[in-house]
ChimeraX commands (.cxc) that place a marker at each C-alpha (Angstrom):
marker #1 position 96.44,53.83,-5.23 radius 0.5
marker #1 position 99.14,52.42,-7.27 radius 0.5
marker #1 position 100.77,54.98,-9.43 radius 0.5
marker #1 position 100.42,52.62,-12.48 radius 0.5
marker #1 position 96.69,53.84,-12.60 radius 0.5
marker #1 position 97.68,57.37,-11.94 radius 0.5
marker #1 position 100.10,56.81,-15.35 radius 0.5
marker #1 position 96.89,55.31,-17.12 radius 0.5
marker #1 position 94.61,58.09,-16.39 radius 0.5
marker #1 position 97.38,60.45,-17.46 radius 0.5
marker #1 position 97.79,58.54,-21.14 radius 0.5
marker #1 position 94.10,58.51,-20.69 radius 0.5
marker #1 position 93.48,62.12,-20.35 radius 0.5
marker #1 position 96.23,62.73,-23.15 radius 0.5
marker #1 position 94.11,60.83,-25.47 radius 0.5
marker #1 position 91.40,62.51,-24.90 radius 0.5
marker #1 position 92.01,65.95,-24.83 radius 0.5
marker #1 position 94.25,66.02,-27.71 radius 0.5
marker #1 position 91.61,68.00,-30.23 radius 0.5
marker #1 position 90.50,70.19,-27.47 radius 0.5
marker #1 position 92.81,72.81,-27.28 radius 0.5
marker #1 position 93.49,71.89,-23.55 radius 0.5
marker #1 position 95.59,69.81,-21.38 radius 0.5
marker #1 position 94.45,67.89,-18.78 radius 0.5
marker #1 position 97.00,65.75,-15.48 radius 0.5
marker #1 position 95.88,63.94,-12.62 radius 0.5
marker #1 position 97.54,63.41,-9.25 radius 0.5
marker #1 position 96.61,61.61,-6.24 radius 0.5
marker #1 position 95.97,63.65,-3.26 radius 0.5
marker #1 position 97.14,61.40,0.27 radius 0.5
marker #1 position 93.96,60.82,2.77 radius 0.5
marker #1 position 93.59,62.81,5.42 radius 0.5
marker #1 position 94.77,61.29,8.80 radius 0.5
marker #1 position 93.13,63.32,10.95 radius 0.5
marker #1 position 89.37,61.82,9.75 radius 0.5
marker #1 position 88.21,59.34,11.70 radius 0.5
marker #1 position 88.15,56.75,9.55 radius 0.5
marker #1 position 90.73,57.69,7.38 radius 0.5
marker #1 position 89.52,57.73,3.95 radius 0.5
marker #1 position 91.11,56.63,0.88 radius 0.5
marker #1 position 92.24,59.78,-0.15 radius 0.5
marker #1 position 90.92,61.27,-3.53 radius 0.5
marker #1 position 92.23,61.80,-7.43 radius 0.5
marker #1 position 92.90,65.82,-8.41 radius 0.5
marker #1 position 92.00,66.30,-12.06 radius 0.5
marker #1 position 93.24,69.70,-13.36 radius 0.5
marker #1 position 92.46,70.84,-17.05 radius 0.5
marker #1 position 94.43,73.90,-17.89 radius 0.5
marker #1 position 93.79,76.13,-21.28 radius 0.5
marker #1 position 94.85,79.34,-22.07 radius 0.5
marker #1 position 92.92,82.53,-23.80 radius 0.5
marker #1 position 95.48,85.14,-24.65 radius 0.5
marker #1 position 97.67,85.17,-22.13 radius 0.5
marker #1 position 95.21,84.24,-19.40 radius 0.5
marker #1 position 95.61,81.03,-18.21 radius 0.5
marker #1 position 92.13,79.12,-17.28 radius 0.5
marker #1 position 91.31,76.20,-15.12 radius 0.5
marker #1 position 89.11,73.78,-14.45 radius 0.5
marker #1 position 89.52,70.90,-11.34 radius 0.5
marker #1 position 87.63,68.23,-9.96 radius 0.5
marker #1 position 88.49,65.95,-7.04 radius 0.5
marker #1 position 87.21,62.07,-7.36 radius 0.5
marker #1 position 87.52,59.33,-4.37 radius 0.5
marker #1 position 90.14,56.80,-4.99 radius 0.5
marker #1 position 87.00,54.33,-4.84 radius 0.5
marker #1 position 84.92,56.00,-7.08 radius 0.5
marker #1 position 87.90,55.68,-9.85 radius 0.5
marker #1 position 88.65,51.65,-8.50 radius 0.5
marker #1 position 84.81,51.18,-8.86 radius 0.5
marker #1 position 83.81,52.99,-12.38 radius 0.5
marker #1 position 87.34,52.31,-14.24 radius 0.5
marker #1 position 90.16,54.91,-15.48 radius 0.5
marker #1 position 88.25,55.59,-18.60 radius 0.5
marker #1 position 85.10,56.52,-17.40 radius 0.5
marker #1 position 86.43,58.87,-14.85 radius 0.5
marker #1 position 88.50,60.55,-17.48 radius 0.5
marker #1 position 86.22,60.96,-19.52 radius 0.5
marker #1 position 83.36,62.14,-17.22 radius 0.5
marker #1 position 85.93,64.67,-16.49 radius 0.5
marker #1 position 87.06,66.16,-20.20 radius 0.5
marker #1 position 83.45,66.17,-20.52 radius 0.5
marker #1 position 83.10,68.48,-17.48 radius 0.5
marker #1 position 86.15,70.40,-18.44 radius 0.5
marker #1 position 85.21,71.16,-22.46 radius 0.5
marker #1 position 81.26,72.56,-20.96 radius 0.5
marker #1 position 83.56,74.87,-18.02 radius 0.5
marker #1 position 86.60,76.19,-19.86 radius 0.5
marker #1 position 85.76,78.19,-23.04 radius 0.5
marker #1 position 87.83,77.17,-26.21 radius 0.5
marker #1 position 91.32,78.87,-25.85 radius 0.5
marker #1 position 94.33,78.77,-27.96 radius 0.5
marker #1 position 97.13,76.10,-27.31 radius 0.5
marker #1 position 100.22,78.41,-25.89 radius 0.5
marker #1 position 100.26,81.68,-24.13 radius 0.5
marker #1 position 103.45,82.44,-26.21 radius 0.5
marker #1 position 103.79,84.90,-28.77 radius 0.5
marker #1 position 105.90,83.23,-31.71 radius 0.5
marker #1 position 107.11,85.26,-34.52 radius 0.5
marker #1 position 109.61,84.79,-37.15 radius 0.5
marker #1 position 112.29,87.26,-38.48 radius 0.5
marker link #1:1,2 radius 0.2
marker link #1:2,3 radius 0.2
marker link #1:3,4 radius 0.2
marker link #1:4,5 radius 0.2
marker link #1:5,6 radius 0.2
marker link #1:6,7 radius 0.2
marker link #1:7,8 radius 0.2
marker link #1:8,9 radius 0.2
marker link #1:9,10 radius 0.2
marker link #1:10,11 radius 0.2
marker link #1:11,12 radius 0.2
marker link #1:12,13 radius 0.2
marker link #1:13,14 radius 0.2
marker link #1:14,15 radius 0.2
marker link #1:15,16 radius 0.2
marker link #1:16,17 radius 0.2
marker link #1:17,18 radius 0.2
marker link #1:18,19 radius 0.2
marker link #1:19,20 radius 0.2
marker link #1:20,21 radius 0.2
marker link #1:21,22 radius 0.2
marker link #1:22,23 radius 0.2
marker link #1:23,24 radius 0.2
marker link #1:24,25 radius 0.2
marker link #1:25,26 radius 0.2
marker link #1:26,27 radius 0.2
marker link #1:27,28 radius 0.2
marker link #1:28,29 radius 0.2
marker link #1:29,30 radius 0.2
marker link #1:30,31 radius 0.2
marker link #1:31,32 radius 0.2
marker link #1:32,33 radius 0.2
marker link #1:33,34 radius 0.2
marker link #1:34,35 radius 0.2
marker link #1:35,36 radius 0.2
marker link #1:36,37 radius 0.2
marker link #1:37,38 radius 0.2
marker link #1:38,39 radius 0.2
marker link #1:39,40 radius 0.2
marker link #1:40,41 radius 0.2
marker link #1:41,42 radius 0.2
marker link #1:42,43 radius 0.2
marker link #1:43,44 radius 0.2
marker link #1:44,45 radius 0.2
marker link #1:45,46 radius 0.2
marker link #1:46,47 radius 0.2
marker link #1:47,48 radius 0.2
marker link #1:48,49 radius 0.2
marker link #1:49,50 radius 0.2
marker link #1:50,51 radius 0.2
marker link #1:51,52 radius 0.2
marker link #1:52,53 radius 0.2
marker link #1:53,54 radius 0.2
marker link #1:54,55 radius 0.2
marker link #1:55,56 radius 0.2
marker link #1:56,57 radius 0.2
marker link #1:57,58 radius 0.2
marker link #1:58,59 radius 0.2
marker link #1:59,60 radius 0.2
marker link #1:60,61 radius 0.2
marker link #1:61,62 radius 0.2
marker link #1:62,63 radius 0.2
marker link #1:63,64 radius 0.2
marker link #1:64,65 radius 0.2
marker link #1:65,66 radius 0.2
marker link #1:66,67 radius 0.2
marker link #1:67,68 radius 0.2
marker link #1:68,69 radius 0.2
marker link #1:69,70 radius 0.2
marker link #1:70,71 radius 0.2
marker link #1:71,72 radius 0.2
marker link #1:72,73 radius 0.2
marker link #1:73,74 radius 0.2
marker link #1:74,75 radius 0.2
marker link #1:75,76 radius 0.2
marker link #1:76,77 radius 0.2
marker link #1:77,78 radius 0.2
marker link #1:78,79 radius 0.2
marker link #1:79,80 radius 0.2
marker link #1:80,81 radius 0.2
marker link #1:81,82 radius 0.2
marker link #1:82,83 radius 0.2
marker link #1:83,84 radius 0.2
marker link #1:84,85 radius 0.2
marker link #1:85,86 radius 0.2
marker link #1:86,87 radius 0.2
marker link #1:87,88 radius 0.2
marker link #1:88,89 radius 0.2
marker link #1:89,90 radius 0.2
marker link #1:90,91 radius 0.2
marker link #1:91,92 radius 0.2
marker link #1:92,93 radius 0.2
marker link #1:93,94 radius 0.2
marker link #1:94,95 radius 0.2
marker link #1:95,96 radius 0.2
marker link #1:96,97 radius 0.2
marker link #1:97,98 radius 0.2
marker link #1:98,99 radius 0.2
marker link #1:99,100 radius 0.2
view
């Protein structure tokens, strides 16, 4: 996959989880040689948020074709959908910032 659709599903993702109180990245994960025959490899979403200082997760893997086929923008947002019903509402840093 061309990594100028990776950069639009990031800007994508950005976007759209900007009043959430998460952040969201996607990366390409290579196929897998070894299957026989090779696939296309897949998309890794990851939505990170944080409670406290407890950092929470939420991923999803999509085939390369299923993103080609359904478009940047419904992918992302299938996933920030997915992510905003898994990760409870969390603050936006882990960090402890206090003034003297």
């Amino acid at each position: 996959m061309d990594q100028t659709i990776i950069d639009d599903l990031n800007r994508k993702l950005s976007q759209l989880t900007a009043p959430l109180w998460l952040t969201a990245t996607v990366r390409q994960i290579p196929p897998d040689l070894d299957e026989t025959p090779p696939g296309d490899g897949e998309i890794l979403f990851q939505a990170v948020t944080w409670r406290g200082n407890e950092r929470l997760e939420h991923t999803a893997a999509y085939p390369v074709g299923d993103v080609e086929s359904l478009g940047c923008e419904a992918v992302a947002s299938r996933f920030v959908d997915a992510a905003r019903q898994a990760l409870p509402r969390g603050t936006r840093s882990p960090l402890l910032i206090t003034g003297d």
